[in-house]
C-alpha positions in Angstrom: -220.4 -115.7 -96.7 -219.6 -119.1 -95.9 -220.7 -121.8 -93.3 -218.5 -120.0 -90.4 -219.1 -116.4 -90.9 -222.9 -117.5 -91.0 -222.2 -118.9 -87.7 -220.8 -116.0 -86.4 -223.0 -113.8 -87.1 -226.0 -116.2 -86.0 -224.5 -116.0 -82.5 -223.6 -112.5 -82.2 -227.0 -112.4 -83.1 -228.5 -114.0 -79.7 -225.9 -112.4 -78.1 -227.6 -108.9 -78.8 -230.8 -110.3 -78.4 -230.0 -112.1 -74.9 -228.6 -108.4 -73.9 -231.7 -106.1 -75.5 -233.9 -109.2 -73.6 -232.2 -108.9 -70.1 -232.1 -105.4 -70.2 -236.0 -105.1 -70.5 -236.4 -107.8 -68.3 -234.7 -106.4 -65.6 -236.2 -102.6 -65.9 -239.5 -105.0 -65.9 -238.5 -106.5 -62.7 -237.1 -103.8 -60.6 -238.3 -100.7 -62.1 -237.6 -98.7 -66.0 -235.3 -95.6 -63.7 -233.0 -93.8 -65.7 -230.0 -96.2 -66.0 -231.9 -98.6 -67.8 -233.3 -96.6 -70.5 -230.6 -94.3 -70.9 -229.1 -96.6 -73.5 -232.7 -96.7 -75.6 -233.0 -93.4 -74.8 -229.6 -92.1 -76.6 -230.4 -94.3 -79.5 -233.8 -92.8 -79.9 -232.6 -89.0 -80.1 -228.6 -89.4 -81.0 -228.1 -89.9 -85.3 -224.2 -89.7 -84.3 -225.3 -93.4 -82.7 -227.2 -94.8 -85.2 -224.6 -94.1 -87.9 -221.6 -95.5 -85.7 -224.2 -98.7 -85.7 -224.6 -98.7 -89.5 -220.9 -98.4 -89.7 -219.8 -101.5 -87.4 -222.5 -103.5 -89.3 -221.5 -102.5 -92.7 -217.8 -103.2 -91.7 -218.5 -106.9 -90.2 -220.6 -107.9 -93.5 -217.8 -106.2 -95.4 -215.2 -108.6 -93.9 -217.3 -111.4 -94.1 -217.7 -110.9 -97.8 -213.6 -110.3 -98.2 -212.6 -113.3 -96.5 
């Protein structure tokens, strides 16, 4: 992986974490109903999610490693 793909995947990164962040901190601020856990909620009980996760990660450090 070189100086680029490091890059890349740095920011994607703080992308997810901004998101996982401003999801929590707006079920903080206006109330944890059902449209802002369902998300956590069908990765907590779905294995069918989890494994399309492990998939999309394995394939963008695949590519990284190719290129």
């Amino acid at each position: 992986m070189d100086s680029s793909d490091a890059a890349v995947l740095g920011v994607s990164g703080v992308v997810a974490a901004a998101v996982v962040g401003s999801a929590v901190a707006a079920g903080a601020l206006f109330g944890f109903d059902e449209s802002v856990l369902r998300p956590f909620r069908l990765l907590a009980v779905e294995p069918i999610a989890w494994i399309v996760i492990g998939a999309l990660v394995v394939a963008a450090v695949g590519n990284a490693y190719i290129d």
